[in-house]
FINUVO-588340 format. One line per 5 residues: number of its first residue (from 1); their letters; for each residue x, y, z of N, C-alpha, C. Coordinates in steps of 0.05 Angstrom, whole numbers, plus 5000, padded with zeros to 4 digits. Layout:
<mitors>
NUM	a	X/Y/Z/X/Y/Z/X/Y/Z ~ ...
</mitors>
This chain:
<mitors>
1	xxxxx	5073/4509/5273/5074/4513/5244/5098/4529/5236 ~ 5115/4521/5220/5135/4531/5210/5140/4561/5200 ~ 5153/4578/5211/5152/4609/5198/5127/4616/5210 ~ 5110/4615/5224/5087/4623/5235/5097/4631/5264 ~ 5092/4604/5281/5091/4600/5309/5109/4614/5319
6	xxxxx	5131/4606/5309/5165/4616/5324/5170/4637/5317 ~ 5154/4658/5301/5158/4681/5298/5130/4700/5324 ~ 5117/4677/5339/5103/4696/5359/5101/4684/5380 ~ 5132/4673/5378/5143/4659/5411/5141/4680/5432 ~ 5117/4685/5455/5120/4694/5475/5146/4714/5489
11	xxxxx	5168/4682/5487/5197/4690/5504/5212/4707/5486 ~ 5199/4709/5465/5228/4722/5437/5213/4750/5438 ~ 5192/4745/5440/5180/4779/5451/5194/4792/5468 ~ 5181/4776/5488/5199/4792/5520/5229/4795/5521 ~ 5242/4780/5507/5277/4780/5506/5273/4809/5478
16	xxxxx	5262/4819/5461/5265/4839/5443/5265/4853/5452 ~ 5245/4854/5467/5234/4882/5490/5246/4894/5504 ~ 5268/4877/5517/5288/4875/5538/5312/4897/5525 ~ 5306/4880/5499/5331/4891/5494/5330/4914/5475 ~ 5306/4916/5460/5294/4952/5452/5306/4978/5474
21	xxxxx	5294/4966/5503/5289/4981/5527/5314/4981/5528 ~ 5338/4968/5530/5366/4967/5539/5376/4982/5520 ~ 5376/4987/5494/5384/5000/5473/5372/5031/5475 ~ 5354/5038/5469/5341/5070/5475/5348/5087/5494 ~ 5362/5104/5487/5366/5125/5506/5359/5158/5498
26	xxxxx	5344/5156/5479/5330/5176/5475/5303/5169/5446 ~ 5297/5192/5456/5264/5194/5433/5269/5184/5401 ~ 5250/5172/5395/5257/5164/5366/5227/5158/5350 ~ 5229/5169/5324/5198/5168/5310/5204/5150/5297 ~ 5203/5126/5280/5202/5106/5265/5178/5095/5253
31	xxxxx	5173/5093/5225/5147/5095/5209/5159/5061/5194 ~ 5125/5053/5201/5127/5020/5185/5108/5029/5159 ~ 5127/5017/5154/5114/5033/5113/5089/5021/5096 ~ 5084/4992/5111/5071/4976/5101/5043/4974/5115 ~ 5021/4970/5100/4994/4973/5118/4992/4948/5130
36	xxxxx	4999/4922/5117/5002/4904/5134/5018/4897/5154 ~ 5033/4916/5159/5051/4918/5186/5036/4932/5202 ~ 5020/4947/5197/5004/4976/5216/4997/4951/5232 ~ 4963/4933/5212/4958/4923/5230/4963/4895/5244 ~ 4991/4891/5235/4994/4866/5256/5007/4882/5287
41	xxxxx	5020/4904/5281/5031/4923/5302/5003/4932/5323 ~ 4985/4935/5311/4962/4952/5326/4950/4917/5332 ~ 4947/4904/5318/4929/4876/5336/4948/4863/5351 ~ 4973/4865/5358/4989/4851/5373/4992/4870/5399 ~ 4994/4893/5403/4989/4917/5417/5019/4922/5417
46	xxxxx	5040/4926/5396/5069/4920/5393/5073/4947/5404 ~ 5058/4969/5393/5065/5002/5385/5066/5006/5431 ~ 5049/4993/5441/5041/4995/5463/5056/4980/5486 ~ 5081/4959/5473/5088/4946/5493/5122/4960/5489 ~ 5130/4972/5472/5152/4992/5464/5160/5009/5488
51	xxxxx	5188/5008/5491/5193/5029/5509/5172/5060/5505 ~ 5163/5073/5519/5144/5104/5518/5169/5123/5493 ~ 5190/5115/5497/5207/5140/5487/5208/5127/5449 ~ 5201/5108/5436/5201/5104/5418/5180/5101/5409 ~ 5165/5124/5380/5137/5126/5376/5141/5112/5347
56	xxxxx	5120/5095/5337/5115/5082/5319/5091/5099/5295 ~ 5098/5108/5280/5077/5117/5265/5065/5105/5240 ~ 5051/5115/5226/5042/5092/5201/5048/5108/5165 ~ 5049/5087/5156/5064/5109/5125/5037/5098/5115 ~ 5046/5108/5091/5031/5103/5061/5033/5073/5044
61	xxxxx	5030/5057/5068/5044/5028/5054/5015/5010/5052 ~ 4988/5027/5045/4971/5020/5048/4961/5026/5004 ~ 4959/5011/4994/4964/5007/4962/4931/5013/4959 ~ 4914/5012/4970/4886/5017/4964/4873/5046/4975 ~ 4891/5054/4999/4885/5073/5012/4893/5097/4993
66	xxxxx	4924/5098/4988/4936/5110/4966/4929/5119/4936 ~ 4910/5098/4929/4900/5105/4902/4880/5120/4893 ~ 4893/5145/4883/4883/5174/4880/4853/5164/4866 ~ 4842/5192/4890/4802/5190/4886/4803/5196/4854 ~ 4810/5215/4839/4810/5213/4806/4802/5181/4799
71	xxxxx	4825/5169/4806/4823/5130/4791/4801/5122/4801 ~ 4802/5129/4822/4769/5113/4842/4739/5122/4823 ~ 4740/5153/4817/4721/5165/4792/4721/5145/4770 ~ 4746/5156/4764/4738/5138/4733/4736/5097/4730 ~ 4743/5092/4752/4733/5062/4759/4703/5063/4760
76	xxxxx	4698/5079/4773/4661/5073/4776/4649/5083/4752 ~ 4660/5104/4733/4651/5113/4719/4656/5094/4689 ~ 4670/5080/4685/4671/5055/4670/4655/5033/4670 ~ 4659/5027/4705/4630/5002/4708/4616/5009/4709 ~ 4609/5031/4698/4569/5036/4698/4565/5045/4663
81	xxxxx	4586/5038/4643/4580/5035/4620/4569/5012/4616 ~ 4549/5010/4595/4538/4995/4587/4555/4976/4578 ~ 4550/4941/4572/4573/4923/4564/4597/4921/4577 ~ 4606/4924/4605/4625/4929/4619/4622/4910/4641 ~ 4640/4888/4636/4642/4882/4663/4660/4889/4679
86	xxxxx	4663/4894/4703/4682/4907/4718/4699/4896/4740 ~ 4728/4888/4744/4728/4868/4763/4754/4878/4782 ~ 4751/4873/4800/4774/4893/4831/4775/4869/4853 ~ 4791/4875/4869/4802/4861/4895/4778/4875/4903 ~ 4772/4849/4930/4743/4852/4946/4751/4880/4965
91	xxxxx	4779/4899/4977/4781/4909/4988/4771/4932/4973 ~ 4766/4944/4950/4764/4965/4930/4728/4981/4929 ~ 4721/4955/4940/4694/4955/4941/4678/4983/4958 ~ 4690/4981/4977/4678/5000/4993/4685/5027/5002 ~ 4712/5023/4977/4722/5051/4973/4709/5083/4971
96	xxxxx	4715/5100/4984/4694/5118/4971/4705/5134/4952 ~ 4686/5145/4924/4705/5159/4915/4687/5191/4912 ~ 4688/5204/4894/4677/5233/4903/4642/5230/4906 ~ 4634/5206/4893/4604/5209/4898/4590/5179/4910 ~ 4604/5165/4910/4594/5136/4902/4617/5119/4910
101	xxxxx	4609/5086/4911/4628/5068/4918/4624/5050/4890 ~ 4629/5014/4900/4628/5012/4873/4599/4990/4884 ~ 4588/4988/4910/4567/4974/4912/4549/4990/4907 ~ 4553/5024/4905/4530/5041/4898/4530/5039/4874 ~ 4548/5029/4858/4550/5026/4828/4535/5001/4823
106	xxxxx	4540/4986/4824/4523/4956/4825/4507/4967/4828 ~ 4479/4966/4848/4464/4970/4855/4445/4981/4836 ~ 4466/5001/4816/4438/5009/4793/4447/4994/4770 ~ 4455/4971/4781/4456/4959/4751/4479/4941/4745 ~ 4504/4964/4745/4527/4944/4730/4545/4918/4740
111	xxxxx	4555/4910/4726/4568/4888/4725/4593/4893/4749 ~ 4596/4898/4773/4620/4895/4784/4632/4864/4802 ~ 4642/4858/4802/4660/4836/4812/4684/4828/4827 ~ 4679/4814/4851/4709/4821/4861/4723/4796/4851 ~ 4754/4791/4850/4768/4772/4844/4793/4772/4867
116	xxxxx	4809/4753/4860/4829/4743/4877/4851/4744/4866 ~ 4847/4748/4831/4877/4749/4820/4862/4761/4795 ~ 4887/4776/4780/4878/4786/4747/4877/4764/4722 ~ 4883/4742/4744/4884/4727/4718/4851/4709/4724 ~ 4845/4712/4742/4808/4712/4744/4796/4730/4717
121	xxxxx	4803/4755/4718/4795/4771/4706/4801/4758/4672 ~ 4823/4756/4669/4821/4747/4647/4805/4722/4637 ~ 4811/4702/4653/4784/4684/4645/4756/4696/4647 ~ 4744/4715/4660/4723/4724/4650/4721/4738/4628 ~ 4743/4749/4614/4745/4759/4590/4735/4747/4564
126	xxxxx	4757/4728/4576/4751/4691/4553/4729/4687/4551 ~ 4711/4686/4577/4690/4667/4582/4658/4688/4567 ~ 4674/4713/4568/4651/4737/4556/4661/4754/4532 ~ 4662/4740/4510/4677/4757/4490/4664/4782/4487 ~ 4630/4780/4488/4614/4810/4478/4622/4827/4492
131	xxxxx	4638/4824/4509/4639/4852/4537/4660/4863/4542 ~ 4664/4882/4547/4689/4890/4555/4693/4881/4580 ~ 4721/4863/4585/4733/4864/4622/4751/4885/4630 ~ 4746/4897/4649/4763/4919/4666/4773/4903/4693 ~ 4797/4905/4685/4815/4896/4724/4828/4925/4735
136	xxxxx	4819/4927/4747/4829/4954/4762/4854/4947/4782 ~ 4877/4945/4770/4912/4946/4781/4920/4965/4798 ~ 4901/4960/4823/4932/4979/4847/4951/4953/4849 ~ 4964/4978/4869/4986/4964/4888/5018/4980/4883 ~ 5032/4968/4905/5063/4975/4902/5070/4957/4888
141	xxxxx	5095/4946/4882/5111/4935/4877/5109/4904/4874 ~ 5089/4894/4900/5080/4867/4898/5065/4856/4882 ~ 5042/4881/4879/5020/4862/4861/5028/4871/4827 ~ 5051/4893/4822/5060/4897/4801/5067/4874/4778 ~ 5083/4846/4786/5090/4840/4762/5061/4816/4761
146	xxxxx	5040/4807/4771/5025/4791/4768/4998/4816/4745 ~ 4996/4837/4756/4982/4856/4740/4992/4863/4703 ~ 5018/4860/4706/5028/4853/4687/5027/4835/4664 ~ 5038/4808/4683/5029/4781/4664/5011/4784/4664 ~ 4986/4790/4673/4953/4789/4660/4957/4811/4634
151	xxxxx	4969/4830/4634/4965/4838/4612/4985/4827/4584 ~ 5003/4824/4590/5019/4819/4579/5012/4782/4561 ~ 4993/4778/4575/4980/4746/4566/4958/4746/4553 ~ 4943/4771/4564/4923/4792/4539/4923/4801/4519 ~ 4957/4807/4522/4961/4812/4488/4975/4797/4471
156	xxxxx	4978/4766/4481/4994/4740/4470/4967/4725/4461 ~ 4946/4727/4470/4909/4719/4464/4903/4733/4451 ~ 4914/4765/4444/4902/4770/4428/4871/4778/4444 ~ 4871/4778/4469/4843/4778/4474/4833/4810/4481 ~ 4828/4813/4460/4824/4847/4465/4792/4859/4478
161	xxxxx	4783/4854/4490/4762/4856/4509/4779/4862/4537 ~ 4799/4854/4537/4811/4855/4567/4820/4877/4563 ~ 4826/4896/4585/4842/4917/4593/4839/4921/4623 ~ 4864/4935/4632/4868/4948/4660/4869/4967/4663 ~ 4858/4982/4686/4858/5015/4701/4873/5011/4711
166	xxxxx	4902/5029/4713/4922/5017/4727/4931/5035/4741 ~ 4933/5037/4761/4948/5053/4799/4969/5036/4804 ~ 5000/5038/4792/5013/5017/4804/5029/5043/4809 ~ 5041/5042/4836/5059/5057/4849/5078/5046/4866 ~ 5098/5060/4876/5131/5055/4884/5136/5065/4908
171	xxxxx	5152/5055/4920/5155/5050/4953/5169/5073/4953 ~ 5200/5077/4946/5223/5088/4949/5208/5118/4945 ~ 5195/5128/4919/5198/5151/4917/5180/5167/4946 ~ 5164/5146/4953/5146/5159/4973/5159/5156/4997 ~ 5178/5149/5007/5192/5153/5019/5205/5169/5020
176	xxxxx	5224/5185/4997/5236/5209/4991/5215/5222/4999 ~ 5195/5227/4995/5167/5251/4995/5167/5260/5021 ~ 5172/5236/5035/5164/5242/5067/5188/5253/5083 ~ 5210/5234/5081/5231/5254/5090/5238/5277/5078 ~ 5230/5287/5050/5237/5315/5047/5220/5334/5049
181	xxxxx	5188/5326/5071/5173/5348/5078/5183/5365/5102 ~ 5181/5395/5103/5182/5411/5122/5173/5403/5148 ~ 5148/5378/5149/5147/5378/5174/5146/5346/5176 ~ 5161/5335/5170/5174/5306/5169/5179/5303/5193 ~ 5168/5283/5213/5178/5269/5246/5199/5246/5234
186	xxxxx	5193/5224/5216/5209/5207/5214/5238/5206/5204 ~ 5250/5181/5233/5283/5187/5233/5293/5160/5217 ~ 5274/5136/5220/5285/5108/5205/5267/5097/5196 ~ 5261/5073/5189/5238/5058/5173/5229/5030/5174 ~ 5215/5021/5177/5215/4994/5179/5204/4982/5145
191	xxxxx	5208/4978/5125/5206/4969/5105/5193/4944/5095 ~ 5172/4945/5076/5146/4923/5070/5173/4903/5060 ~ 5177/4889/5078/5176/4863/5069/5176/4842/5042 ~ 5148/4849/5028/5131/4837/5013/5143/4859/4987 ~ 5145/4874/4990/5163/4891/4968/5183/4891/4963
196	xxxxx	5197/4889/4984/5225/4886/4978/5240/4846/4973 ~ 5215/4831/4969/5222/4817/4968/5216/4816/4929 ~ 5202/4830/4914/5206/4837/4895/5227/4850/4883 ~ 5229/4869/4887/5258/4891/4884/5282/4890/4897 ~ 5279/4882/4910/5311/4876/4934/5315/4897/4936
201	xxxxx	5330/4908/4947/5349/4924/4967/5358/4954/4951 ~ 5367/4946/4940/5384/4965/4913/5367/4993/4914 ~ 5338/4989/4907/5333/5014/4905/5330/5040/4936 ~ 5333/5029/4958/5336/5041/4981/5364/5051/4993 ~ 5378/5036/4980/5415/5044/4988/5413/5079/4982
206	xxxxx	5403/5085/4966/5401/5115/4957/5387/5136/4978 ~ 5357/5121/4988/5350/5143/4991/5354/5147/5023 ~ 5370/5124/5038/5391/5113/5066/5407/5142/5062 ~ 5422/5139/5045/5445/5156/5041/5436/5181/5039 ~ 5422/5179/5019/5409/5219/5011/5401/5229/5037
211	xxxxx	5388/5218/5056/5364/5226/5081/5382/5220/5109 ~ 5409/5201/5109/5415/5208/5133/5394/5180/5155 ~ 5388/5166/5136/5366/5149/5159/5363/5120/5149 ~ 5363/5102/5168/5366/5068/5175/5340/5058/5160 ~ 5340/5046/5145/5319/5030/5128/5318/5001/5135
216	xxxxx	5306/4991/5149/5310/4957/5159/5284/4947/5140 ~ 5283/4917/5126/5265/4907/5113/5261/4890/5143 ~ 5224/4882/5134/5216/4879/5162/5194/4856/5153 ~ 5191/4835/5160/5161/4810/5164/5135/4829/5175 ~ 5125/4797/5180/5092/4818/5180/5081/4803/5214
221	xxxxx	5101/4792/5227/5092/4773/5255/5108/4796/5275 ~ 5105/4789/5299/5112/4805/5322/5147/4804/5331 ~ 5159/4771/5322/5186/4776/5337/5197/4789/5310 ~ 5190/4787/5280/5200/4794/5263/5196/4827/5266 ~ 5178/4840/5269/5173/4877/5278/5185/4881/5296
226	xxxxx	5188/4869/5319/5209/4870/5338/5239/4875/5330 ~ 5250/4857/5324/5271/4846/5308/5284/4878/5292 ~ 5256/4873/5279/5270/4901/5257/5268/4930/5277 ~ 5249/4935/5298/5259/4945/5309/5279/4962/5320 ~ 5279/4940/5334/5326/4936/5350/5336/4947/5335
231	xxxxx	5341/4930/5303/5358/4940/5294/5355/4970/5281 ~ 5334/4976/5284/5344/5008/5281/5345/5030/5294 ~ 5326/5017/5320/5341/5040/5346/5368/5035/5344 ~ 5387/5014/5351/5411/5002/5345/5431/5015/5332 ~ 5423/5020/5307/5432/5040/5275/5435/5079/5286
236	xxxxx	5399/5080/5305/5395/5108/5306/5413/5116/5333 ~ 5416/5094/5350/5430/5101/5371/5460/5110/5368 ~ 5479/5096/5347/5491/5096/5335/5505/5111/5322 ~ 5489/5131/5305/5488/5152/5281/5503/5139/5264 ~ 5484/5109/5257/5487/5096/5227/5465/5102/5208
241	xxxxx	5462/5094/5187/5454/5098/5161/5453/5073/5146 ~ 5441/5076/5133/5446/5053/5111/5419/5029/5106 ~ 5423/5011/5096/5396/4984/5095/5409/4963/5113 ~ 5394/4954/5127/5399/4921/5138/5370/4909/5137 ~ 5385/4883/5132/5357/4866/5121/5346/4841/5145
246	xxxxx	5335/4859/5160/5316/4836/5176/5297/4818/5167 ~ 5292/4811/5141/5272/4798/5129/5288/4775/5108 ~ 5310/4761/5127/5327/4754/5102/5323/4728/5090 ~ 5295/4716/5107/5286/4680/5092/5274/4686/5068 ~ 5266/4719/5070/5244/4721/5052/5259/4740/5022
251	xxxxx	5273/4761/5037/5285/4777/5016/5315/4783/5013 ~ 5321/4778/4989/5347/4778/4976/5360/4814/4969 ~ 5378/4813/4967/5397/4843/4956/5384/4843/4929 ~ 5370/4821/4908/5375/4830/4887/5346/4828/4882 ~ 5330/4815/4894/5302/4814/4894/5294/4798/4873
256	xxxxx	5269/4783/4853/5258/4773/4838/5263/4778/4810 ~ 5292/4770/4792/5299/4780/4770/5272/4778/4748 ~ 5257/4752/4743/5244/4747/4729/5214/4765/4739 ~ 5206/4771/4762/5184/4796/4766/5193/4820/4758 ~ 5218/4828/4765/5232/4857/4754/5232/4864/4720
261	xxxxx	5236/4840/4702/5229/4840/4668/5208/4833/4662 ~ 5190/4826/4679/5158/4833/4667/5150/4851/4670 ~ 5151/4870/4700/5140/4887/4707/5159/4917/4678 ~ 5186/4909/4678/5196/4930/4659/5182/4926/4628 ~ 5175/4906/4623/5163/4901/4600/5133/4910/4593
266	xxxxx	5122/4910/4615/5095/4927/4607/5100/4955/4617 ~ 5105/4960/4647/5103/4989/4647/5126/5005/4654 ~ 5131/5030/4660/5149/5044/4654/5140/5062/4679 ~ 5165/5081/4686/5156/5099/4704/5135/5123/4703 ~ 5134/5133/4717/5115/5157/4711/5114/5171/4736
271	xxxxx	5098/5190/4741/5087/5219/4762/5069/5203/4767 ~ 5056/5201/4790/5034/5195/4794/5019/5206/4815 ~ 4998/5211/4826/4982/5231/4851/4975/5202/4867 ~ 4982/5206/4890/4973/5192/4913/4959/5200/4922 ~ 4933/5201/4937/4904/5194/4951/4910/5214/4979
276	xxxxx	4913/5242/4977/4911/5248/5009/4935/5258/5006 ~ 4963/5261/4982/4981/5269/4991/4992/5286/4967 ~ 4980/5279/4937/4986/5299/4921/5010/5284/4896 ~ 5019/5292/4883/5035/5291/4858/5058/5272/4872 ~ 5069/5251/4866/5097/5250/4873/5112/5237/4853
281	xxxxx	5136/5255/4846/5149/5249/4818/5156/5217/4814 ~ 5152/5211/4785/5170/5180/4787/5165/5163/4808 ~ 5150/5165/4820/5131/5145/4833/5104/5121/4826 ~ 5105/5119/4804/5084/5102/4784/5089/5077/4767 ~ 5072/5071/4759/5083/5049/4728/5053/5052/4713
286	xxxxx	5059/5074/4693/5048/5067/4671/5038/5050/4657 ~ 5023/5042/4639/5030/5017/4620/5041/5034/4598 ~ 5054/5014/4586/5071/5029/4558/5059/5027/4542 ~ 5073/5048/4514/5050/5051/4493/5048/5018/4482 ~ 5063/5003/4478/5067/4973/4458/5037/4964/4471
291	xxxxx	5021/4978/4490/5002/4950/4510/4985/4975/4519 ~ 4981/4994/4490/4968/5019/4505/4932/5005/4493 ~ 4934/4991/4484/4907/4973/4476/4883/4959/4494 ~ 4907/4952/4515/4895/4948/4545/4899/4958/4564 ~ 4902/4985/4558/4897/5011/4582/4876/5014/4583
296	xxxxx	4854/5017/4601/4823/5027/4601/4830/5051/4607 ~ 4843/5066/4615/4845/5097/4617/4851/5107/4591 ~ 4857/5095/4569/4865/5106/4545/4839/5094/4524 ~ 4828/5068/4536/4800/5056/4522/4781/5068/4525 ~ 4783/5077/4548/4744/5095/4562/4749/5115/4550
301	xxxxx	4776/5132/4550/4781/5160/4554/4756/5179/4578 ~ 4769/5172/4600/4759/5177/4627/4789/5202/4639 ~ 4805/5206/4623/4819/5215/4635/4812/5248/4641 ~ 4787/5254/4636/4785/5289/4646/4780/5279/4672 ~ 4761/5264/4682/4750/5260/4709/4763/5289/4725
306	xxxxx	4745/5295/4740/4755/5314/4766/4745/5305/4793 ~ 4758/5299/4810/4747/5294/4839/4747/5313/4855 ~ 4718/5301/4884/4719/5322/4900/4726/5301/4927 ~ 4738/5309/4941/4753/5298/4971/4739/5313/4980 ~ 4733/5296/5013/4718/5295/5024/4742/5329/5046
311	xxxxx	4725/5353/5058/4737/5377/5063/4741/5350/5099 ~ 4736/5330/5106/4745/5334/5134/4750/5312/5140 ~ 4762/5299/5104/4785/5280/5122/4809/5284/5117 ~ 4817/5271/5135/4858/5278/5141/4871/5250/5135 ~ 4861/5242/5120/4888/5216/5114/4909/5217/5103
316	xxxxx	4904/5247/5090/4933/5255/5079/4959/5253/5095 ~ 4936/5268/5126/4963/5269/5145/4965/5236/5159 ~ 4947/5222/5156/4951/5192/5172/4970/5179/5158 ~ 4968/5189/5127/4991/5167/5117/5011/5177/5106 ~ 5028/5206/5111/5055/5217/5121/5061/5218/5146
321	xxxxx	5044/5205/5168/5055/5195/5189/5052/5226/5208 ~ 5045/5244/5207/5039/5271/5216/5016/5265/5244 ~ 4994/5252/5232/4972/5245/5249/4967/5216/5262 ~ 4963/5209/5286/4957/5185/5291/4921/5182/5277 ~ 4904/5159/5270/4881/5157/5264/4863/5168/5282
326	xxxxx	4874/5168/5304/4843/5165/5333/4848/5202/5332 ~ 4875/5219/5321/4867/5241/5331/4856/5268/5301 ~ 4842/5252/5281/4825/5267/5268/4798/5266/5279 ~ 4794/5286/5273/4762/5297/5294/4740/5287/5283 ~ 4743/5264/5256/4724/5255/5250/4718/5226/5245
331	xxxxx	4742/5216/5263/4752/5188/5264/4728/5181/5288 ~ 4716/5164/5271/4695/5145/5290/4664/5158/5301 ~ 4669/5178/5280/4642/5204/5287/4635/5199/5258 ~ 4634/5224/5245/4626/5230/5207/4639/5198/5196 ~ 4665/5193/5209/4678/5172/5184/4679/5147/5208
336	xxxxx	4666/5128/5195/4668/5094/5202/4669/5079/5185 ~ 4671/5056/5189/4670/5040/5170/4648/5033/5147 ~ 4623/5035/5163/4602/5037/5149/4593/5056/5134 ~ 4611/5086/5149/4601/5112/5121/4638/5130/5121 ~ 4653/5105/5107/4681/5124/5108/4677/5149/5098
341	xxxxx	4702/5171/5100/4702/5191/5087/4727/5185/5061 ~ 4748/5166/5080/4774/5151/5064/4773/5129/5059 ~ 4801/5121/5041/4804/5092/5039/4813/5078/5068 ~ 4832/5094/5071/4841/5084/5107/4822/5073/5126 ~ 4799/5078/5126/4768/5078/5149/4762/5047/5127
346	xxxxx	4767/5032/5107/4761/5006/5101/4771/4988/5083 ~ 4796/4997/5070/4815/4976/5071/4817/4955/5091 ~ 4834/4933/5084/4848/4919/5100/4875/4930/5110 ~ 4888/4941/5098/4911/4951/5101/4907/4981/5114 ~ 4880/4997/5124/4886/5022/5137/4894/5024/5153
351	xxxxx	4904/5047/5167/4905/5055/5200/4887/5057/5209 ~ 4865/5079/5194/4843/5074/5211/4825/5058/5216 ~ 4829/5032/5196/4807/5013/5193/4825/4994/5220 ~ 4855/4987/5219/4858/4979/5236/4857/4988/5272 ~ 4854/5013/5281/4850/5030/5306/4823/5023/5305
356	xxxxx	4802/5030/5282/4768/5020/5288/4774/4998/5303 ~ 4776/4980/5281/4779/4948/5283/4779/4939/5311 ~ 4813/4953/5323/4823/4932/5352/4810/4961/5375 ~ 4792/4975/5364/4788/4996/5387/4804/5009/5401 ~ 4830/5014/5390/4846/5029/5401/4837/5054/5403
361	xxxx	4821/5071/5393/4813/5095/5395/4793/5094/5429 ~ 4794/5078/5435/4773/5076/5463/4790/5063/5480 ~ 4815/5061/5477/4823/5056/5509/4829/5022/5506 ~ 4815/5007/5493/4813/4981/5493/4829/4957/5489
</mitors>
C-alpha cells in the first residue's frame, strides 16, 4: 500500500539504525512533540532499538492531554444544563476533570455525544433547533481550521443554537516553554508532522535560532521517525541549528494558505493554561469578538470555574519531557486506565496510555 508499507520496510529500518549508530558519538535527549509519534515510537519499540546513548522523550504534543482541567469543568458543567446537547471527540470522554468525566455526566442524565467532525455537530444543531449544541474544540493547529469552518458556517446559518468551548492551542510557543525551563533535558525535536503540514515551517525558524536547537518535521511510521532522527543527531553532531523538513510529501515551507485565513478569521491569539504545565503566553486561539455569539464560554458564562488536580499526578512532568510515564509512583497503581488521575492515562495520543497500552512499564 502506497505511503504505508514502504515507510515500515524492515531493511530501511536496519540501514537507519546503522546509520543513527554510525552518526552518535555522544549523549543526546531529543523530544517527539506529537502524541501520535509517542505511540507509534513506543508500539514499534523505536525508543528501544536506538543506539543506548540517544534518549527519546515525550512532549506535550498530546491536544487532549493538554487541555486545562478548568475547560474539562466547565465542559461537564454545561452538559449537565438542562436543554444542552453536548458533543466532543470520543477521546474526551474519559477525561477526568476535578470531579467527574463526561460518562459520569451522562449517566445522570444529560445529553453527551461523541462525533467525528464539528461539522456532525452542526447538523445536530440543525436537526435540534430547541437545544443548545456545544462542540468542545481542542487541538493544535490541525484540528484548528476545521473547528473554525464549523463556526464560521454557524454564523453564515445564522444557526444560533450552535456554539463552541474552545482549547485551541499552538505548537511553537510550547516549545519555547520547554527549552526556556531551568531544568529543560531537550537538545532537538522531532516535530508533528500533521501540524506543520498546516502552518509550514516559518513559525519554527525562530524558535531554531532563539534556542540554539535542530527542529526536524517528522511522519507518524517507523522509517519516517527514523529518518527524522538521523537527521538531527546529524545537525546535533554537528553544532547545527535550524529546521529541516523530513516530512516533505506531506509538508510545505508555507503550509495550507486557505486553513491559515480561516483559522485567522475566527480566532486570534491569546495566553492560554495547559493541563499539568501552567500559563503559556500567546499560545492559544481565542474566538474573536465578530463570533463571540458562538463561544459557549462567553454563552454559559462558566468562566469562574475553579479546578482541583489530582495532588499525585505528574503529567505535568510527562509532558515537559522531565519524567518518563512508568517512573511516576502512581503509574499503573492509583492511575490506570480504568480510574485515570490524567488525560495522558486515556487519550489516544498519551504517554501513559501508550506505556499502559504496549506494557512497557513491565518489561514487555
Amino acid at each position: 500500500m502506497k505511503y504505508i508499507d514502504e515507510y515500515r520496510n524492515p531493511d530501511l529500518v536496519r540501514l537507519l539504525l546503522e546509520q543513527i549508530d554510525n552518526a552518535v558519538s555522544r549523549p543526546w535527549t531529543i523530544m517527539e512533540i506529537c502524541g501520535g509519534q509517542t505511540h507509534a515510537i513506543v508500539r514499534h519499540g523505536l525508543d528501544q532499538l536506538l543506539p543506548s546513548s540517544i534518549r527519546l522523550v515525550h512532549g506535550p504534543g498530546c491536544p487532549v492531554c493538554v487541555t486545562p482541567l478548568e475547560m474539562i469543568d466547565r465542559a461537564h458543567t454545561i452538559a449537565a444544563m438542562p436543554g444542552v446537547i453536548f458533543t466532543t471527540f470520543g477521546d474526551m470522554l474519559r477525561v477526568p476533570g476535578s470531579h467527574q468525566d463526561f460518562f459520569s455526566v451522562r449517566s445522570r442524565g444529560a445529553d453527551v455525544r461523541f462525533v467525528f467532525s464539528p461539522l456532525e455537530a452542526l447538523q445536530i444543531a440543525r436537526d435540534n433547533p430547541r437545544h443548545e449544541v456545544v462542540f468542545l474544540a481542542v487541538g493544535f493547529e490541525t484540528t484548528a481550521p476545521g473547528n473554525a469552518m464549523a463556526i464560521k458556517q454557524a454564523a453564515t446559518e445564522g444557526l444560533g443554537n450552535f456554539s463552541a468551548l474552545s482549547s485551541q492551542v499552538l505548537v511553537p510557543p510550547a516549545m519555547r516553554a520547554i527549552l526556556s525551563s531551568p531544568d529543560n533535558l531537550v537538545q532537538g525535536f522531532l516535530a508533528a508532522g500533521h501540524v506543520c503540514t498546516i502552518t509550514g515551517l516559518c513559525d519554527y525558524f525562530p524558535v531554531a535560532e532563539t534556542y540554539g536547537v535542530p527542529i526536524v518535521p517528522a511522519g507518524f511510521e517507523p522509517v519516517d521517525l527514523l529518518n527524522a532522527v538521523l537527521k538531527v543527531v546529524e545537525m546535533l553532531e554537528a553544532g547545527e541549528t535550524g529546521v529541516v523538513n523530513a516530512y516533505e510529501r506531506v509538508v510545505s515551507r508555507d503550509g495550507n494558505a486557505g486553513a491559515l485565513r480561516v483559522m485567522d478569521d475566527v480566532f486570534e491569539i491569546a495566553d492560554r493554561t495547559w493541563r499539568g504545565i501552567g500559563v503559556i503566553a500567546r499560545s492559544g486561539l481565542r474566538i474573536r469578538e465578530k463570533y463571540a455569539a458562538f463561544d459557549a464560554e462567553r454563552k454559559f458564562d462558566v468562566g469562574h470555574i475553579e479546578p482541583k488536580e489530582s495532588s499525585l499526578c505528574m503529567s505535568g512532568d510527562v509532558l515537559r519531557g522531565i519524567l518518563q510515564p512508568e517512573a511516576c509512583p502512581a503509574f499503573g497503581k492509583q492511575c490506570t486506565p480504568l480510574s485515570p488521575l490524567g488525560a495522558p492515562m486515556v487519550s489516544g495520543e498519551g504517554a501513559c496510555a501508550a506505556y499502559y497500552r504496549y506494557q512497557r512499564a513491565w518489561g514487555a
